[in-house]
C-alpha positions in Angstrom: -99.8 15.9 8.2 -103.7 16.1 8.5 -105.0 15.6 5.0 -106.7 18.8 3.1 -110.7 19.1 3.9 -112.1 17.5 0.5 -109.8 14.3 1.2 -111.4 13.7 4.5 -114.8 14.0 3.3 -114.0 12.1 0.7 -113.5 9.5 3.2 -116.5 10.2 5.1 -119.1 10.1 1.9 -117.4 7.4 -0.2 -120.0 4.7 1.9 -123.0 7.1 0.5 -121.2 7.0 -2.7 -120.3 3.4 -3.3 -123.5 1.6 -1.8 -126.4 2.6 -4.1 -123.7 2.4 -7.0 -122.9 -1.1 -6.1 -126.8 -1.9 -5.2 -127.4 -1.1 -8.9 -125.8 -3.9 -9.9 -128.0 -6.9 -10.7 -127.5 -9.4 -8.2 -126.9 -12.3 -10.7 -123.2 -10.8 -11.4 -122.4 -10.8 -8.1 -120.4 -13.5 -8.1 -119.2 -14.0 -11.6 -115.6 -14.6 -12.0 -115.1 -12.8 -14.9 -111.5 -14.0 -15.4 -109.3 -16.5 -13.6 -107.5 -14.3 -11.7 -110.1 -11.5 -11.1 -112.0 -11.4 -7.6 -115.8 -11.0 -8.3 -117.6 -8.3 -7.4 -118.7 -9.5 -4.4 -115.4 -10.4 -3.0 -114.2 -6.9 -3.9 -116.8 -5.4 -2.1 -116.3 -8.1 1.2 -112.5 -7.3 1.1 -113.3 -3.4 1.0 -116.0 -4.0 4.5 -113.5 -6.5 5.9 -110.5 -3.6 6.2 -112.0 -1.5 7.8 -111.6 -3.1 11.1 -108.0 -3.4 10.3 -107.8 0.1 9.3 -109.6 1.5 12.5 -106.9 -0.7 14.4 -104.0 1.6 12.5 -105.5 4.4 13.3 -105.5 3.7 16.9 -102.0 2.2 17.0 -100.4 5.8 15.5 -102.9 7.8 18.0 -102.3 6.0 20.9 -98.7 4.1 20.9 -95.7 6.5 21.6 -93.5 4.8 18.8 -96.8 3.0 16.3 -95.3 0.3 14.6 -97.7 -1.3 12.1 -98.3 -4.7 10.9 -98.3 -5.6 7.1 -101.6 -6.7 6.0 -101.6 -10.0 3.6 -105.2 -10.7 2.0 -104.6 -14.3 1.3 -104.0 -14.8 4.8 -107.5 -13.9 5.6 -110.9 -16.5 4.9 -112.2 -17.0 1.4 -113.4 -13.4 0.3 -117.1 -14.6 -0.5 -116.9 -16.2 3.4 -116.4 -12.9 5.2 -120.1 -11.4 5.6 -123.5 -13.0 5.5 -124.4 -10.7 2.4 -124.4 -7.5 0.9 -126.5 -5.6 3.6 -124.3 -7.2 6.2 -121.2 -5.8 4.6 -122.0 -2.7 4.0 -123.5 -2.2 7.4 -120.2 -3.2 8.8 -118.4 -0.4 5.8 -120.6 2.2 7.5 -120.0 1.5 11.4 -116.3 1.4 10.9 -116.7 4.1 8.7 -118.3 6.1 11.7 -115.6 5.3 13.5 -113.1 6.0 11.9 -114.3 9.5 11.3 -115.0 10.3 15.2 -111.5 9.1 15.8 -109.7 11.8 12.8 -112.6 14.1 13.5 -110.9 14.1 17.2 -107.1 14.1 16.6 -104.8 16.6 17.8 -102.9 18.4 15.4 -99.6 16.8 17.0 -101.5 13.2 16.2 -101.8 14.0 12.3 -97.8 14.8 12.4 -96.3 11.7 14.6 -94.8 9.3 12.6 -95.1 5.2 12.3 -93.0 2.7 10.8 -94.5 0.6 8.5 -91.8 -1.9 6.7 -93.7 -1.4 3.3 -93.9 2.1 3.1 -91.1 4.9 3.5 -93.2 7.3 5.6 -96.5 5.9 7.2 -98.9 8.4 9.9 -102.6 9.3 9.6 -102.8 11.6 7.2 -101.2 8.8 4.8 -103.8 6.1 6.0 -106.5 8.5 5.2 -105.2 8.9 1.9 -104.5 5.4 1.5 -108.4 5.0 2.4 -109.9 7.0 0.0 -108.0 5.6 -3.2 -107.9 2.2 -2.2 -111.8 2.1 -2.4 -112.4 4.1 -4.9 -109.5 2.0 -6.7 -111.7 -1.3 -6.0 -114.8 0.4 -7.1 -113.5 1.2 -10.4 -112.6 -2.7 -10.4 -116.3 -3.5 -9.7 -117.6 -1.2 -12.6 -115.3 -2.5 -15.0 -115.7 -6.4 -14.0 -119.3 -5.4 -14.2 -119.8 -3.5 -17.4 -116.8 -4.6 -20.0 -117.4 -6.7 -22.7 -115.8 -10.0 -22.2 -113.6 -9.7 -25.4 -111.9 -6.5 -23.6 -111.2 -8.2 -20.3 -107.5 -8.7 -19.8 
């Protein structure tokens, strides 16, 4: 089912949304490790670039494949987090592009395309309008973990 109007722009603005936040973070706290088993902020922000691609790859699978079966993703299969870009600029230019493209391919879907199903093994019901949604609070969800890595006190860091 296509998602309501707000969720897909949403979508579209979170990169104008999330880059000057992130930009107004000093750079030497980039890459603190705040606890042992938090990713820094960097790392969030590389991991949140580096799905995109993987994400546009979904989309085109439930567009284009007659019966879209989809992959599970694993992040600790993937390179170090800090590895992925060659900094910040880099990875939020690579957010925007497959932002863009992601948003010409929904911006182009047939109203049939929004409704076919995929199987996903993880999920119970998987198809665009879910990876959409999927989209928009997963970011926002590892933005929230950049602001509170960023601004908590260290005495209130679980």
């Amino acid at each position: 089912m296509k998602p309501p109007v707000p969720t897909l722009e949403a979508l579209r603005t979170l990169p104008e949304v999330l880059e000057p936040y992130f930009r107004s973070i000093p750079e030497n706290r980039l890459d603190l490790r705040r606890t042992a088993e938090a990713w820094t902020l960097r790392e969030h922000l590389y991991h949140v670039a580096g799905v995109q691609a993987m994400l546009l790859g979904r989309m085109k699978i439930l567009r284009d494949e007659p019966s879209p079966v989809i992959t599970p993703y694993f992040p600790q299969n993937e390179p170090a987090l800090a590895d992925k870009f060659p900094s910040v600029d880099g990875a939020f230019a690579e957010y925007r592009d497959r932002r863009t493209q992601q948003m010409a391919l929904l911006d182009a879907l047939s109203p049939e395309a929004w409704s076919k199903p995929g199987v996903h093994p993880e999920y119970e019901r998987y198809d665009l309008g879910l990876v959409v949604h999927h989209l928009v609070f997963h970011e926002y969800w590892h933005f929230y973990r950049i602001e509170e890595l960023w601004l908590t006190r260290d005495e209130y860091l679980s």
